[in-house]
N, C-alpha and C positions, 0 to 999 in steps of 0.2 A: 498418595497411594497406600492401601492396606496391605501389609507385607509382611510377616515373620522373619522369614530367611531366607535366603538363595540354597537349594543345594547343591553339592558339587558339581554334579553331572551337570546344573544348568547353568552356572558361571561360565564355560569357555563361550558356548553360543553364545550369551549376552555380551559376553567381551568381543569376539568374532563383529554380530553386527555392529555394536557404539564402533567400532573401530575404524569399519567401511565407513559410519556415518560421517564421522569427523573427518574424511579423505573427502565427502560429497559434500554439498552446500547444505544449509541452515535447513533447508526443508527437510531434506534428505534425512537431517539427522533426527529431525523431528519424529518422523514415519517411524525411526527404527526404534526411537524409545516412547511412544505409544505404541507399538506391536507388542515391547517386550514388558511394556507396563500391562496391556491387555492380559498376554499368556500366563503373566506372573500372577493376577491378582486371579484370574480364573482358576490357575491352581490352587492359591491358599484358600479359595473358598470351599471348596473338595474336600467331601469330608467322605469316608467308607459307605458301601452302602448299608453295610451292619450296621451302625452305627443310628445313621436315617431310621433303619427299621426298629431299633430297639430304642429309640426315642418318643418319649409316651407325647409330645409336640406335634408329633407327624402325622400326617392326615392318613386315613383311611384308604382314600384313593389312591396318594402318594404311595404307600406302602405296598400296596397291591401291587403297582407299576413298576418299584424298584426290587421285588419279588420275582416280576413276570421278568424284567431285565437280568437280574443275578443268574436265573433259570438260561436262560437263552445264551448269557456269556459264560456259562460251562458245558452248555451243549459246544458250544463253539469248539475249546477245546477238547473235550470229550469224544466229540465225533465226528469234529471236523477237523482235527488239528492246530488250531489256527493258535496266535501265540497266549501262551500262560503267563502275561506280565498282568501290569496294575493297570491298563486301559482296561475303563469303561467298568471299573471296578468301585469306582466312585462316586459323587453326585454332585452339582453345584449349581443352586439354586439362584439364578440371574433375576431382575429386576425389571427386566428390559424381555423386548419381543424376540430380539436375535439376539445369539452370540457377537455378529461382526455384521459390518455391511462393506460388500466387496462393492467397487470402482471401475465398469467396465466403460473403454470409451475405443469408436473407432473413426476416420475420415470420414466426412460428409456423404461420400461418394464411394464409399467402401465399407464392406465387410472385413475386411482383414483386421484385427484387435492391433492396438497400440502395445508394445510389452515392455514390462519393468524388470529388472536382474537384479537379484540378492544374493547374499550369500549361502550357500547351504542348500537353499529354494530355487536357484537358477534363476531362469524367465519367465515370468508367468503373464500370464493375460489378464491380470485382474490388479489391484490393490486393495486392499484389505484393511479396513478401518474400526476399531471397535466400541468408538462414539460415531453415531450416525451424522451428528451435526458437524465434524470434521470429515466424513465422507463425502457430504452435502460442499461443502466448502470447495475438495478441492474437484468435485465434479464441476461446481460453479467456472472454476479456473481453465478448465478443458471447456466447458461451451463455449468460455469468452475467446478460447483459442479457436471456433470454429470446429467444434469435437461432436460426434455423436454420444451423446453417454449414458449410461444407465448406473443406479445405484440400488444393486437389491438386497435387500436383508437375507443372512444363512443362518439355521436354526444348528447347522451342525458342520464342523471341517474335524480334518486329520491331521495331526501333523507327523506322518508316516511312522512312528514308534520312537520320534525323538525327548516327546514329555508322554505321560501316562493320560490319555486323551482321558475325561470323563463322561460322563453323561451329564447332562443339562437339561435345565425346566424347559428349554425352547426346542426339545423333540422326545422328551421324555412320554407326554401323552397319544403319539402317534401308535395308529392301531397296532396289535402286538407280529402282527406281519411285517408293518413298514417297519417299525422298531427293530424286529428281528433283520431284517432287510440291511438297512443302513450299518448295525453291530459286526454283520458279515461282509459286508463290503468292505468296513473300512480297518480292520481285522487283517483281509486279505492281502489291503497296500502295503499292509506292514513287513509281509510276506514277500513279496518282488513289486519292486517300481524301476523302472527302467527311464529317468529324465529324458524329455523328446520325445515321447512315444505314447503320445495319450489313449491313442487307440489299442494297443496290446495293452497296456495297464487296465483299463475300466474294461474292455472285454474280459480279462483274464478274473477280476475281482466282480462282475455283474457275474458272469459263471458260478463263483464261489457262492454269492448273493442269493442267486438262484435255488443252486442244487441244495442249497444249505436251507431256504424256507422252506422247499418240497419235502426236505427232511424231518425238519422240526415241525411244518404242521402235522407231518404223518404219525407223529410219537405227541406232541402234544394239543393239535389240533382239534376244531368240531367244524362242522359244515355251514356254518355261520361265518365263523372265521374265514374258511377260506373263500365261501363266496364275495366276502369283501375284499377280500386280498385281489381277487380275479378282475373287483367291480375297476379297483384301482389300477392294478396292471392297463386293464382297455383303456381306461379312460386315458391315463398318461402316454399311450400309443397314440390312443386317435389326436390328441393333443400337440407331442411333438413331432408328428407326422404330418400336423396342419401347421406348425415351425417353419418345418423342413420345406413345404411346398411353396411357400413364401420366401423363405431365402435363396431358393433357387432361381425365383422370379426376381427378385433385385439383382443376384449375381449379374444375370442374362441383361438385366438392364442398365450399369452399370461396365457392363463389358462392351457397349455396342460406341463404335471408336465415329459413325457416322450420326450420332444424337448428341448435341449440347446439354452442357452441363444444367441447362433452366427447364428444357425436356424431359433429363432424367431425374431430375428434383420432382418435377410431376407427377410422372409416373410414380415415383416414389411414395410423393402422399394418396393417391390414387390406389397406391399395393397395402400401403398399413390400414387403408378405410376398409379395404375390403377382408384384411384379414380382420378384422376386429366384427366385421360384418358376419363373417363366416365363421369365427368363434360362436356368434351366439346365436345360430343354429346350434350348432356341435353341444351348446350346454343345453338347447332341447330335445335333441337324443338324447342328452344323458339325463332326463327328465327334471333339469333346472339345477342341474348340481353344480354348483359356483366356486369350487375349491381353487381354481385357477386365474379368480377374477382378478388376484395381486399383482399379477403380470403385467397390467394392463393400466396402473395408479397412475406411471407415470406416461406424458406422451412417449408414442412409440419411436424408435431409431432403431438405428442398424445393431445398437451397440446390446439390444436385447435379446438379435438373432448370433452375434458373434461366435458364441460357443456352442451354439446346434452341432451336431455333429453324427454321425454313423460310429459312434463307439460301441453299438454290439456285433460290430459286420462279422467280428471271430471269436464272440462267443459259441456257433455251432462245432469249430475245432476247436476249440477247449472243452465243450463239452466232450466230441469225439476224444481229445487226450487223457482225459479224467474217465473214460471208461474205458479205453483200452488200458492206462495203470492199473484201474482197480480199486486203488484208495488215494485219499486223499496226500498223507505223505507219500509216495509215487508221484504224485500229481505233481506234487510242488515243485517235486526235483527234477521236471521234466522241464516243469514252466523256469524255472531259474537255468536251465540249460540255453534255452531259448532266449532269455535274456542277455546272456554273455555274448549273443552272436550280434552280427551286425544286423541293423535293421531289414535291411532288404532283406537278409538273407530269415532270419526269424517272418517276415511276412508270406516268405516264400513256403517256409514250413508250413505254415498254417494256414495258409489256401490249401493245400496238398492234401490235408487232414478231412476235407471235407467235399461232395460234389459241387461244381460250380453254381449249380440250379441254388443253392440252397438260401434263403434270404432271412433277415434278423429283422426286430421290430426298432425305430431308433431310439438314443440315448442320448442323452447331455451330459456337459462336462460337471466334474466335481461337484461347484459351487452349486447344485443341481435343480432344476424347478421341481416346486413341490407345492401342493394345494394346502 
């Protein structure tokens, strides 16, 4: 591993997980020192983005892009509050398509995700590998358990403001919308994350996301721009909205206590021919645009629909909260109010916030699909 140093603030984490490791088995400990071999060498490769720009090496285009980025991560703060640390202040230039490739696997016969507990990170639904060929591996291990799995490559995660996240070659060239997009969302987790509660987190942070590109294209936009911004938006509606209508259809099939399990295997491959079928229609409305054909590499399972989810159902009350505040810091202090409450009781709020009639377009977790 390429390494300079450890700094202080990142020696306790690194002690923290080897520590769990050696408590778990040989595997276990494996995982936690290729995470932290990952997040280390991704740091040292992080150089300023000044630095990138005032380097007569650096390409043209490159330059322009970590330009268009520096621009965007002081709107960030400047007019939206969001934090003034070293995330995304940086740049590091991968070798590789993804940063990581996440591990998602569930029952043969269900949607519900398998979940792994870390330290620091809780439960999550995924594992997170940042050589592909050891992803591959131990998805291999889970099929041979009888597992649904999927391993998809991520051009971008968070790691909620505990290292100085960067920017990376593997989403650096996304249009300056989705670029702006992704900076304020993940900006905003740095702001309130409430573990458990996926749905008020990426509602509360897709709002920030939002109101933040409507801003910035108005101050630095043209009608170009935003009409791809808009092309994008629909697309990834109509998209995970033809997700959503297919996992609803295995749930339904999969719940039915009077069908054998060889029946709803059936139906099963019966549901993924037809979603794949009915994707591509959907990429002849969008007159052949293929930016979601990756989804589809490997054969389909449950384990691709696992983290579908309705994570904007309360972005219209966050929107409602962030304009009865007024501003953005108001906003925050209202949403970290909400946070501190018990769950029921924070979901209670925010239905309240808004008419019932009101409906959102859906959203995916984190690890998020992206053309």
């Amino acid at each position: 591993m390429k390494l300079t140093r450890i700094t202080p603030w990142l020696r306790p984490v690194l002690i923290a997980g080897t520590a769990a490791g050696l408590l778990a088995s040989c595997s276990t400990l494996n995982y936690y020192t290729q995470a932290a071999q990952g997040q280390l060498e991704l740091l040292s490769d992080a150089r300023p983005i000044d630095d990138w720009i005032a380097d007569p090496g650096t390409s043209t285009k490159l330059r322009h892009r970590l330009e268009t980025a520096r621009q965007i991560r002081r709107f960030a703060v400047a007019e939206m509050a969001l934090p003034d640390n070293n995330s995304y202040k940086n740049y590091a230039a991968l070798k590789r398509q993804y940063v990581l490739w996440n591990v998602v696997a569930t029952p043969e016969l269900s949607l519900r995700p398998l979940q792994w507990c870390f330290p620091v990170a809780g439960c999550v639904n995924y594992r997170g590998y940042y050589d592909k060929a050891a992803a591959e591996s131990y998805a291999k291990e889970l099929r041979d358990a009888g597992d649904d799995v999927e391993v998809g490559g991520v051009a971008a995660y968070s790691t909620l403001g505990w290292f100085s996240d960067p920017l990376i070659s593997t989403f650096i060239n996304y249009p300056d919308g989705e670029l702006a997009r992704m900076i304020f969302h993940e900006l905003a987790h740095q702001i309130v994350y409430v573990q458990g509660d996926s749905q008020f987190n990426e509602a509360f942070a897709s709002t920030v996301e939002e109101v933040g590109v409507e801003r910035w294209m108005e101050r630095f936009g043209n009608q170009q721009m935003r009409d791809a911004y808009a092309r994008y938006r629909s697309r990834k509606k109509d998209f995970l909205g033809l997700l959503m209508k297919y996992r609803k259809a295995l749930e339904q099939n999969y719940a039915l206590v009077d069908r054998s399990d060889a029946q709803k295997r059936a139906v099963k491959a019966r549901l993924f021919q037809d979603l794949k079928d009915e994707y591509q229609v959907l990429k002849g409305n969008w007159g052949g645009y293929a930016g979601y054909d990756r989804f589809f590499e490997q054969p389909l399972s449950n384990a691709h629909l696992a983290s579908i989810a309705t994570y904007e159902d309360f972005v219209p009350a966050f929107r409602a909260l962030l304009q009865r505040e007024g501003s953005f810091p108001k906003f925050y202090q209202a949403v970290k109010k909400l946070a501190d409450m018990d769950r029921s009781d924070r979901h209670r709020v925010l239905n309240a916030l808004v008419p019932p009639l009101v409906t959102a377009p859906l959203m995916v977790q984190r690890s998020e699909i992206r053309p």
